[in-house]
C-alpha positions as CSV (number, residue, x, y, z in Angstrom):
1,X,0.0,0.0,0.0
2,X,3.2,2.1,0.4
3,X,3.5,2.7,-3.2
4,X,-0.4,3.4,-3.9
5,X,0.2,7.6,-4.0
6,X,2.7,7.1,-6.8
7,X,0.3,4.1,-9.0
8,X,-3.0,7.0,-8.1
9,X,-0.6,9.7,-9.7
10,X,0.5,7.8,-12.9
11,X,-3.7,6.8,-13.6
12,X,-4.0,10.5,-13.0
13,X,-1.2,11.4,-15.6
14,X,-2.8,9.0,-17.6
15,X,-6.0,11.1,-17.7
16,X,-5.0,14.5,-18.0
17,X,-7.2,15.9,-20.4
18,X,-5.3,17.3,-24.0
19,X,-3.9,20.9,-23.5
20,X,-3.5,21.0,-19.9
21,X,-0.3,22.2,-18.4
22,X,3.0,19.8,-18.8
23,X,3.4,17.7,-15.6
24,X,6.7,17.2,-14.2
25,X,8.6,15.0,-12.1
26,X,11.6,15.8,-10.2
27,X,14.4,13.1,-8.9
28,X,16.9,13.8,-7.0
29,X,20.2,11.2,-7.3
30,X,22.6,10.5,-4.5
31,X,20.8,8.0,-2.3
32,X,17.5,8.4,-3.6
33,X,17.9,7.2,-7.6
34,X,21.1,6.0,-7.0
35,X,22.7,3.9,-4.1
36,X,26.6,5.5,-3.2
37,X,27.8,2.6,-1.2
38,X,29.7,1.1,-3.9
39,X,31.2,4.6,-4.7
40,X,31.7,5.0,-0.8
41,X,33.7,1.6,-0.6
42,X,35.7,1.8,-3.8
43,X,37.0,5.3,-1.7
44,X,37.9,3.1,1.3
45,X,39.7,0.7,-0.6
46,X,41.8,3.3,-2.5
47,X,42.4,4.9,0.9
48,X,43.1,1.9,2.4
49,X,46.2,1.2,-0.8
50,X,47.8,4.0,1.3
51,X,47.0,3.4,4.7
52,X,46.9,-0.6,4.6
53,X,46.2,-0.8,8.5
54,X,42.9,-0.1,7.6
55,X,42.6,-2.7,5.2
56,X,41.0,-5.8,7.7
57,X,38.5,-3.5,8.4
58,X,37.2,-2.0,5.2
59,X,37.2,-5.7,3.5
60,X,34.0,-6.5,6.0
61,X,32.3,-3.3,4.5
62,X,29.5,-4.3,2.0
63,X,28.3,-1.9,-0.2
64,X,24.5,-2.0,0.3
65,X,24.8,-1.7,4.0
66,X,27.0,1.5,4.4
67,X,25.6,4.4,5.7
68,X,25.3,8.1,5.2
69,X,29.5,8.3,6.2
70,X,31.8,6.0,5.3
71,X,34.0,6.7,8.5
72,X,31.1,6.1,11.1
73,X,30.9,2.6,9.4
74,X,34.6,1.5,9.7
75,X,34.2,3.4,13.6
76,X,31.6,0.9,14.1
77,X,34.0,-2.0,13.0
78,X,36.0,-0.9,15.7
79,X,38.5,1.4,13.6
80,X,39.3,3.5,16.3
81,X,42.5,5.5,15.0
82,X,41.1,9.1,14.7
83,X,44.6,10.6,12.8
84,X,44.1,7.8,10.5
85,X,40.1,8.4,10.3
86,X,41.0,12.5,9.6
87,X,43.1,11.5,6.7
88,X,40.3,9.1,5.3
89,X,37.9,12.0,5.6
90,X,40.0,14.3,3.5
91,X,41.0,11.7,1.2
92,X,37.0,11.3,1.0
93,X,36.4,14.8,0.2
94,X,38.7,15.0,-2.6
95,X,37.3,11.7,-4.3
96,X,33.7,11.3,-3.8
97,X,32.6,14.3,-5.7
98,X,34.3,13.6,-8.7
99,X,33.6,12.2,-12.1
100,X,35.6,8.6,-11.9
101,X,33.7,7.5,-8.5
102,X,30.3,9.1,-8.8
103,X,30.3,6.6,-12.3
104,X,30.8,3.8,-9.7
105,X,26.8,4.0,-8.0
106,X,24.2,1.7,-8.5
107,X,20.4,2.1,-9.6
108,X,18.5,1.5,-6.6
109,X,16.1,-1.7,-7.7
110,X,13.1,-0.2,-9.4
111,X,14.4,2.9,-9.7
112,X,14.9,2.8,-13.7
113,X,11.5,1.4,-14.4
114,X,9.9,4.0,-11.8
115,X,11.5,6.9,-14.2
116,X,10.6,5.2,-17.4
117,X,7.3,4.3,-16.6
118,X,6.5,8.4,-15.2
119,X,8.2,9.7,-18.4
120,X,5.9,7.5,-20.4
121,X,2.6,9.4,-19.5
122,X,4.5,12.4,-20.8
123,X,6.1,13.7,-17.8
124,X,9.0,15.7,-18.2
125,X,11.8,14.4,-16.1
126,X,13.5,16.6,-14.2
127,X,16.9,15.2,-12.3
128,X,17.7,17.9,-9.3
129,X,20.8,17.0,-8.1
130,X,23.1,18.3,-5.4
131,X,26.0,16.7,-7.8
132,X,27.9,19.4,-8.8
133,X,28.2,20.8,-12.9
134,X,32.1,21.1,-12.7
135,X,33.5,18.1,-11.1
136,X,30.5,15.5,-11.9
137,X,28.4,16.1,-15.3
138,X,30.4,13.0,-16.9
139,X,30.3,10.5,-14.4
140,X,26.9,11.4,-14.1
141,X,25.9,10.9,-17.3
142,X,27.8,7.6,-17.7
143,X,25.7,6.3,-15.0
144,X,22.2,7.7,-16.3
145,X,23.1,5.7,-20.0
146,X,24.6,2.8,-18.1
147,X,21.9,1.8,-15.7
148,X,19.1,3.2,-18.2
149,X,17.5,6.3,-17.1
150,X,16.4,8.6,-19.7
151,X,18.9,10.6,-20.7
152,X,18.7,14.8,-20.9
153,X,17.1,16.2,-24.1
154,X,14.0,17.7,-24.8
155,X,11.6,15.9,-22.5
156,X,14.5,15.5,-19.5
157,X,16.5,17.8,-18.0
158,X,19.3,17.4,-15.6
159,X,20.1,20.3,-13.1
160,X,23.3,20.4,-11.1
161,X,24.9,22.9,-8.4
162,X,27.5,25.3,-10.3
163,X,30.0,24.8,-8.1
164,X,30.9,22.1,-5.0
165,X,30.5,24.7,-2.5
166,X,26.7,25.7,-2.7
167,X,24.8,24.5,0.0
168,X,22.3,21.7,-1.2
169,X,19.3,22.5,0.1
170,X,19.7,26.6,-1.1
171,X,20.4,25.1,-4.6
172,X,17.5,23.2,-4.5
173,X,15.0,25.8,-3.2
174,X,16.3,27.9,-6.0
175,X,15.0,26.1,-8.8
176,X,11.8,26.0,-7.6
177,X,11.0,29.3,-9.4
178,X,11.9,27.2,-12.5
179,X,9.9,24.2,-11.8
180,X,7.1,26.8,-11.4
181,X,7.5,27.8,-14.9
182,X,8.2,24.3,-16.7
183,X,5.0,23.1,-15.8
184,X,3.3,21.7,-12.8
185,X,5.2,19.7,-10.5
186,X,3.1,16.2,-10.2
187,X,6.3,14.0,-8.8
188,X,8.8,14.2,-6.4
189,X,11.3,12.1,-5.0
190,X,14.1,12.6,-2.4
191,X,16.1,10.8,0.2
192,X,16.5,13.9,2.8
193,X,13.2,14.8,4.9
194,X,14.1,18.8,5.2
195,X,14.4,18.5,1.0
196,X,11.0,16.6,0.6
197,X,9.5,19.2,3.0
198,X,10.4,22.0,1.7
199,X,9.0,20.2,-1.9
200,X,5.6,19.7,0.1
201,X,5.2,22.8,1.2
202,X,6.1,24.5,-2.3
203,X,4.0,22.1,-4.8
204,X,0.7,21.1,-2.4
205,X,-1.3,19.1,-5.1
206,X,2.5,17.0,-6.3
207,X,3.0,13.7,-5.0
208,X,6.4,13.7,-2.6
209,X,8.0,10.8,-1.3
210,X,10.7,10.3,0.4
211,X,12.6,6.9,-0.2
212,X,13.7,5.6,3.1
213,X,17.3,4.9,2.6
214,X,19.9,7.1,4.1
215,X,19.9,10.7,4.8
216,X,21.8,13.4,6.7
217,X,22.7,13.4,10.5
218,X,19.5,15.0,12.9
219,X,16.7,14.7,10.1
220,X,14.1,17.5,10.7
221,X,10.5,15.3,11.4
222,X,9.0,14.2,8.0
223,X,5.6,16.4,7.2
224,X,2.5,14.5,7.5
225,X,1.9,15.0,3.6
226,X,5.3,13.3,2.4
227,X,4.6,9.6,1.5
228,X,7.2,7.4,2.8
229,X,8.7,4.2,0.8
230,X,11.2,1.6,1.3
231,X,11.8,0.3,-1.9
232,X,11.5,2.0,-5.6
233,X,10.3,-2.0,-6.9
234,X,6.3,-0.6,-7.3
235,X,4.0,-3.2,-7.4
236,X,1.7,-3.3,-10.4
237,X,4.0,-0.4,-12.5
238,X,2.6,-0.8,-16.0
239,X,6.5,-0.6,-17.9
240,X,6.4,1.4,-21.7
């Protein structure tokens, strides 16, 4: 029953009547289209090339179970060396926004067909990422063709920060004047409560959900009109 918001909104697409306004649906990547574990662990490994100490510890890492920061996981191993964790956190900075280990994510299961299927009533897709322009267009791309999201053109549009240092959730509420003029906002999906709030409160009559996976330290409380979901996998999605 989880998922029945989104399968209501996709009949609803389905029905809107010739000439009415262009709907749109807006995805946001890291951790909510896309999992970053793998991209997270292929950063400890490469840290750990220089720092083998580290090494017994980020081999029982797995991917899909690694959190919102990589050095609370290997903490929780039992990696205790805070020098050693300071240079893994700087070595972490430097790597994980960049093109050559963003291309390392996977598609969260269902998230592909979820994209497809929306674009397919005529949605425009809209990606709203807090990736930045600069350092991540290409590896970005590459994992959009790879996995099989619809790629930018006409009908989808992919908006990243200008620059690393913009604060995420300022970029964000800055393109909502842009959202307002594409068309009306019908879809949207994120993975941090204060984003989907904020998406809530700005497009009333659009369907957000938040997928449940990981998210920032200290989450602000979810609104009571923000659908929840655990998995992207929707039950009875009709695939173009």
């Amino acid at each position: 029953m989880q998922h029945q918001p989104i399968l209501a909104t996709l009949e609803s697409l389905k029905a809107r009547p010739p000439g009415a306004s262009r709907p749109v649906a807006v995805y946001d990547l890291d951790s909510t289209l896309f999992c970053t574990g793998p991209r997270n662990l292929a950063i400890a490994h490469d840290f750990a090339a220089i720092r083998p100490r580290i090494q017994p510890f980020v081999d029982k890492l797995r991917a899909e179970d690694m959190g919102w920061n990589v050095m609370a996981d290997l903490e929780a191993l039992g990696f205790q060396d805070k020098a050693v964790l300071a240079e893994l956190r700087a070595f972490w900075r430097a790597t994980f926004f960049t093109d050559h280990y963003v291309a390392k994510d996977w598609a969260y299961p269902g998230a592909v067909d979820l994209v497809r299927a929306v674009a397919a009533t005529g949605c425009l897709t809209y990606y709203l990422t807090g990736r930045d322009e600069p350092g991540m267009r290409a590896g970005t791309l590459r994992s959009l063709e790879e996995c099989g999201f619809p790629l930018p053109g006409p009908e989808v549009l992919l908006h990243m920060k200008p620059s690393w240092e913009d604060e995420d959730l300022t970029f964000k509420l800055a393109s909502f004047k842009e959202l307002h003029a594409l068309g009306d906002v019908v879809l949207a999906f994120e993975n941090e409560p204060a984003n989907a709030n904020r998406f809530h409160r700005e497009f009333p009559a659009a369907t957000v959900v938040l997928h449940a996976t990981i998210h920032a330290p200290d989450p602000e409380p979810l609104d009571p009109g923000v659908h929840r979901v655990d998995t992207l996998a929707v039950l009875g999605l009709e695939l173009p």
